[in-house]
Structure formats: C-alpha cells, structure tokens
C-alpha positions, 0 to 999 in steps of 0.5 A: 909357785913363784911368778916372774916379776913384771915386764910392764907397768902395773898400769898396764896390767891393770888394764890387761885384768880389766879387759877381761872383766870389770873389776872393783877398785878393792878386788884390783887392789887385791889383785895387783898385792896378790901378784906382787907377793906371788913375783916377789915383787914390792909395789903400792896399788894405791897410786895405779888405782886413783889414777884409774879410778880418776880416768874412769876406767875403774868404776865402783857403781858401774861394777855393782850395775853389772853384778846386780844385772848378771845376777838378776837376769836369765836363768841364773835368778837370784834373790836379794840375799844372794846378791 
C-alpha cells in the first residue's frame, strides 16, 4: 500500500517516531528509508540522524540501557542469549 508523501520535515517525523519509544540510530535509519520507499519519496537519513544524534536526542547506549532494563525486569526475565 502507497503512502502519501510527507507534510513535515523528516526532523519532524523522527521526533513524532521517537515520542513514542526509544530508537537506535540504525533502526530510524531504516525506519525514515522504509517510509520514504513506501511514499515514493527520495530522501538521505544520514543528515537527520547526525543532527539528532549531535542534539542527544538519539542515543545508542541509552538505547541499549532500556532493552537491557525491559528485558531483565518483572515477569518477562530472560537470559544473556536472549538479550
């Protein structure tokens, strides 16, 4: 299913993805290229991600702090192979 092109910025879609949960640098690289084929759209991640990486808004061992955390804690344990 196409998707309709952007009405904001990439930045601005970033943020919106990232409000939601955190996200690795490569998994909202993936992300914004999914989207852009999915919209037809042509579009270089690397300038919005080292903008948001440079502004600390996208934070790789924070990232990994929070798997490490969701997965070890409560009722959903799991071992070092899992994670």
């Amino acid at each position: 299913m196409k998707k309709k092109p952007l009405k904001i910025s990439w930045r601005n879609w970033c943020l919106y993805k990232l409000a939601k949960r955190d996200y690795s640098s490569f998994e909202l690289t993936q992300a914004i290229l999914q989207r852009a084929k999915d919209s037809d759209q042509i579009v270089d991640p690397k300038p919005v991600i080292d903008q948001l990486v440079s502004e600390g808004i996208i934070d790789d061992e924070r990232y990994v702090e929070s798997q490490i955390r969701m997965q070890t804690s409560g009722y959903n344990i799991k071992g070092p192979r899992v994670i």
